[in-house]
C-alpha positions, -999 to 999 in steps of 0.1 A, spaced: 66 73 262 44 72 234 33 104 208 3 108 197 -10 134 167 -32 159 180 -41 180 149 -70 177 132 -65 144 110 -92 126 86 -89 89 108 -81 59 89 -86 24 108 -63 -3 97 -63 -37 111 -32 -57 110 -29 -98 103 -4 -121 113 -11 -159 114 -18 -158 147 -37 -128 163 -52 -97 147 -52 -65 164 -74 -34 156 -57 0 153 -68 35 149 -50 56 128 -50 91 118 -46 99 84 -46 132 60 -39 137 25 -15 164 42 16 154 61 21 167 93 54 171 107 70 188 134 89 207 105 80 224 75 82 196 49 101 211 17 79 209 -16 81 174 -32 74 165 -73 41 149 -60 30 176 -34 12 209 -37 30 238 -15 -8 241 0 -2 212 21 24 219 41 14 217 78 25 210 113 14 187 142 22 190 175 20 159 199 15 150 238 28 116 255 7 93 275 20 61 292 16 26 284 -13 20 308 -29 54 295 -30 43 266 -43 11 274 -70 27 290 -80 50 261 -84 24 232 -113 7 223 -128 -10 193 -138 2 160 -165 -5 141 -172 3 103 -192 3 73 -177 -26 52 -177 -5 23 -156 21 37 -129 0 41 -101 -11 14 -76 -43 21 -42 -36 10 -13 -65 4 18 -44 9 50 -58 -6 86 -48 -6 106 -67 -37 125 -95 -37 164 -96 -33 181 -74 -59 213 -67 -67 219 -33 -53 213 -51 -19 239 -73 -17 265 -52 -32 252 -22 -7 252 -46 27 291 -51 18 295 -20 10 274 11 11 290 27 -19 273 8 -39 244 26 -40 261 53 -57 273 34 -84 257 35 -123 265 -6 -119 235 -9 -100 210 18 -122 179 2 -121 186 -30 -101 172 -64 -110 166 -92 -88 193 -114 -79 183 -154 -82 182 -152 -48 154 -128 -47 134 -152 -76 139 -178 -51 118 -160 -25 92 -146 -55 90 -181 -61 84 -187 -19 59 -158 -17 40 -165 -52 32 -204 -35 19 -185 -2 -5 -162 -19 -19 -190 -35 -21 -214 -6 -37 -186 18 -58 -180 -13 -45 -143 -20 -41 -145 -53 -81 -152 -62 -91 -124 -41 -66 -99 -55 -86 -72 -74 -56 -51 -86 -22 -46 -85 -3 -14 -83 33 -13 -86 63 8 -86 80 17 -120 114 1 -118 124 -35 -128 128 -49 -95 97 -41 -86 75 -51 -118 97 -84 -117 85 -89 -83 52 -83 -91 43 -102 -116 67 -132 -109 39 -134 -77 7 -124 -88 11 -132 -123 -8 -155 -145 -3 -193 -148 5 -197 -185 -8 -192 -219 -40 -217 -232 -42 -227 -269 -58 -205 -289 -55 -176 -265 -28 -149 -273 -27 -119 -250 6 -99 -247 25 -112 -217 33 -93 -181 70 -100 -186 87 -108 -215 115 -140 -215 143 -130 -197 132 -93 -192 164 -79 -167 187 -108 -163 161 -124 -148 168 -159 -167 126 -167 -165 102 -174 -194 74 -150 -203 50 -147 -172 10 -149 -189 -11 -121 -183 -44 -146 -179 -60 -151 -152 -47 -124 -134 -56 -90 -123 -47 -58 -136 -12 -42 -133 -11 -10 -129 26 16 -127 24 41 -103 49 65 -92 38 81 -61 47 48 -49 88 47 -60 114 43 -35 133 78 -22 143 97 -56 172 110 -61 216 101 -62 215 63 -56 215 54 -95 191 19 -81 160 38 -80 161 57 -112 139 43 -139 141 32 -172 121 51 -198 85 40 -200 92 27 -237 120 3 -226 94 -11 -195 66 -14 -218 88 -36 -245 96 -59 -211 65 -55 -196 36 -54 -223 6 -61 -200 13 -35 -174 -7 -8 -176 19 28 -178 -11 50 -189 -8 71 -152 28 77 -156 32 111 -173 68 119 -191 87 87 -207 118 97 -189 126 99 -148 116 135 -147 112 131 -108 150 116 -102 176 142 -90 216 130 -94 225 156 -71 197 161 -44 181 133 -22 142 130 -12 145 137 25 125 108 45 96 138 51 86 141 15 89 104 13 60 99 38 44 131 27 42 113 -10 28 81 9 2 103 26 -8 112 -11 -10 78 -24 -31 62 3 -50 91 -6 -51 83 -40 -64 51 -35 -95 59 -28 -103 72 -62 -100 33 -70 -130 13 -70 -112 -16 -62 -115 -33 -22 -87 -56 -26 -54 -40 -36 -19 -57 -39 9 -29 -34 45 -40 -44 70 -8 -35 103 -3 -16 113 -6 18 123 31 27 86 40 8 66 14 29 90 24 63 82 67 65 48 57 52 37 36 79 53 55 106 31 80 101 3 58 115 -1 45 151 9 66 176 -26 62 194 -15 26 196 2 7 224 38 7 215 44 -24 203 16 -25 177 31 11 171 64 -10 164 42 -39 140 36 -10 125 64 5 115 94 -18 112 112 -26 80 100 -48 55 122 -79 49 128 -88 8 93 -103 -5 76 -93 30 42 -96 25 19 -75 52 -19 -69 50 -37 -42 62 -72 -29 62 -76 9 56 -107 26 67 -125 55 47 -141 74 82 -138 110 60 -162 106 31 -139 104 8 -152 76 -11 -180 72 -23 -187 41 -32 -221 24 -23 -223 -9 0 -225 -43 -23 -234 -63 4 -259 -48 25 -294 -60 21 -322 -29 23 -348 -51 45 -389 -49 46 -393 -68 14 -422 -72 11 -431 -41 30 -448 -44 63 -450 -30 100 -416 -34 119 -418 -9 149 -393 -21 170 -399 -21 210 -376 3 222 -387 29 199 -420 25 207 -414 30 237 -398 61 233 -428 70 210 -453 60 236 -442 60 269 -475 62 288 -490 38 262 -474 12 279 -451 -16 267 -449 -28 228 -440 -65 223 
């Protein structure tokens, strides 16, 4: 059986690429969670937005019967490359033993070479599928696996002569073993933590100050990021996965305050997981399962989110205004609605 939200939700479309098919989905979206419990109050979330949904089943074959296409103004929509990092080392210690992820060893992880290996893999792919020249910004999450992921794939080439820019990585910023990663030819970084992985007791996802990142990472832009220190990391209390998604709820909401179309998104598996799973229950199940299952190290997936709430507001770049020069265009059909014992317009 399938659920499906049945509260009143602000839809978001997103579309779904694989190299082989697409598939159109609608999706319902709210800068709210809705839960079928009361979601506890998160650093990111106002206690306003607590609210509830309640939810009905339908089969497969109703389900099949009740979805159709979408269709949408081009500048309502945003493209979104979402990425979980590379290999680090809190994985590998963690898969042999879970304990791991409670251990200071592993504060802040950074990727293994291993996980360079498959930034090296995923860097080559955006560039063959030509990714990387449509890439209009990149948000990423505050902590070094993350920002080494990022810019180890969507970073610049190298330096020219006579052009000195500060670099998005320094030389062998966390372990990492790599020379300085140019900041040319690039787009924008940008930190973000509405997009960190669950906060709280695993010592991996607590961050460095932002004056240590900045020192390793001089072309990322920290300007969003309020206090210096992890304010927002608990030792003794973990995010539950409903203020996860609720915070994912928030960014997606946040993004479209951006004016960019094309957005590269490099986060964490359990933040990409709860946030995803809020979408496609009015979807046959197994897109519902495309959806929603976990992102493998340096997974790339690309999605197309669809403004249907006026919440932008950005204008359309590409549409052409027509009847230049000026001059009389009255179509048939509306003539004839016009004049309809006038007889037939041409």
């Amino acid at each position: 059986m399938l659920q499906i939200l049945t509260s009143p939700f602000s839809p978001i479309h997103i579309k779904f690429h694989s190299f082989f098919h697409s598939v159109n989905l609608i999706l319902c979206y709210s800068s709210t969670l809705h839960t079928s419990l009361p979601l506890a109050h998160s650093p990111f979330q106002s206690p306003k937005t607590n609210t509830f949904f309640s939810s009905v089943s339908l089969s497969t074959r109703e389900m099949d019967a009740t979805i159709s296409p979408g269709l949408y103004p081009l500048h309502r929509c945003k493209t979104l490359h979402l990425v979980r990092h590379a290999q680090g080392v809190h994985n590998v210690a963690g898969e042999i033993d879970h304990a791991a992820y409670s251990s200071e060893e592993y504060f802040d992880a950074h990727l293994t070479p291993l996980g360079w290996q498959q930034v090296d893999h995923l860097r080559n792919h955006v560039h063959e599928t030509g990714h990387s020249k449509k890439v209009d910004l990149v948000i990423v999450s505050p902590l070094l696996r993350t920002m080494q992921t990022a810019v180890g794939v969507f970073g610049g080439e190298g330096y020219k002569d006579g052009i000195e820019v500060p670099p998005l990585m320094v030389a062998n910023a966390g372990q990492s073993d790599r020379p300085e990663i140019s900041s040319l030819n690039c787009p924008p970084f940008v930190a973000v933590e509405l997009c960190r992985e669950h906060l709280g007791v695993h010592p991996c996802d607590r961050r460095r100050s932002i004056n240590e990142y900045r020192s390793l990472f001089p072309a990322i832009d920290f300007s969003l990021i309020e206090n210096d220190d992890d304010v927002l990391w608990k030792a003794d209390t973990r995010e539950k996965n409903e203020e996860v998604a609720a915070r994912g709820m928030k960014f997606l909401s946040w993004l479209w305050t951006r004016k960019e179309k094309e957005i590269a998104i490099v986060t964490h598996s359990g933040f990409l997981y709860h946030t995803l799973s809020a979408f496609g229950s009015d979807c046959h199940p197994s897109v519902k399962d495309e959806i929603c299952k976990h992102f493998k190290n340096c997974e790339l997936r690309s999605v197309v989110i669809i403004d249907r709430s006026m919440m932008g507001s950005d204008p359309a770049t590409t549409n052409y205004p027509g009847k230049i020069p000026s001059g009389l265009d009255l179509p048939s059909d509306v003539a004839d609605e016009k004049l309809p014992d006038e007889g037939k317009v041409n």
